[in-house]
C-alpha positions, 0 to 999 in steps of 0.5 A: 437869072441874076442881074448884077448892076455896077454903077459908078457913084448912085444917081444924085437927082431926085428924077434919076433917084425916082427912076432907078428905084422904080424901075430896080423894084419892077425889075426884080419882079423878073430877075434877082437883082444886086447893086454895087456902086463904085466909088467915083475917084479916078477911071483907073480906079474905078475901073478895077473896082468895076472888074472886082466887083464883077467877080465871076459874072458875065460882064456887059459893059454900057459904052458908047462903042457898044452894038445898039439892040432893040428892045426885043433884040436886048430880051433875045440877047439876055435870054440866050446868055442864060440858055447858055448858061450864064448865070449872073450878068453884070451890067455896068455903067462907069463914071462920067469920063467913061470906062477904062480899056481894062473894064472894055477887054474884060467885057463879054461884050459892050452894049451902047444905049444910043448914039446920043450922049446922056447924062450919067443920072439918066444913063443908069435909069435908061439901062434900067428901064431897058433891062425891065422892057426886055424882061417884059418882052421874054415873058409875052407881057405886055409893057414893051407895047 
């Protein structure tokens, strides 16, 4: 399946810039990964940019509103989309004042990290590091442990 990661802006800390790198070069091991990144201006604006960069992908939105799963219940989500179906997903992480109502409607569905507020540097290394304990939990590895 291919996973298409849309972020507002790009980590700026050097523990968010580890992290993503890490765990986007241990996702790929699973997943084709792509990366956009939108350019941090106004939601408005980068709520459309999100939405054209998603294209013809399945969007999940990261957002506080979002269901919680588990972990293993992430891995059953992802893998029944492609069962599905659903080619290319497109998770997206907007910019610090959140996600625009457009980006929320045009969502197959919003995923929420936890009920606690994160940084947006950490934001994106969690939603990675979810991504990659859901892949490992599809093929019986052992990580997720």
């Amino acid at each position: 399946m291919r996973l298409h990661l849309i972020t507002v802006g790009e980590p700026k800390l050097p523990y968010a810039r580890a992290g993503w790198d890490e765990y986007a070069g241990r996702l790929s091991r699973y997943h084709k990964v792509r990366v956009t990144r939108v350019p941090n201006t106004t939601p408005e604006r980068e709520g459309q940019a999100i939405v054209r960069a998603v294209g013809n992908a399945t969007l999940i939105a990261v957002d506080p509103r979002g269901a919680q799963r588990t972990s293993e219940a992430l891995s059953a989500f992802i893998d029944e989309l492609g069962v599905r179906g659903h080619g290319e997903l497109a998770f997206c992480i907007g910019g610090p004042d959140g996600l625009t109502d457009e980006v929320r409607a045009h969502a197959h569905t919003l995923l929420g990290l936890s009920k606690l507020t994160f940084p947006h540097d950490l934001a994106m290394v969690v939603l990675l590091e979810a991504l990659y304990r859901a892949a490992t939990i599809s093929k019986g590895e052992p990580y997720h442990r």
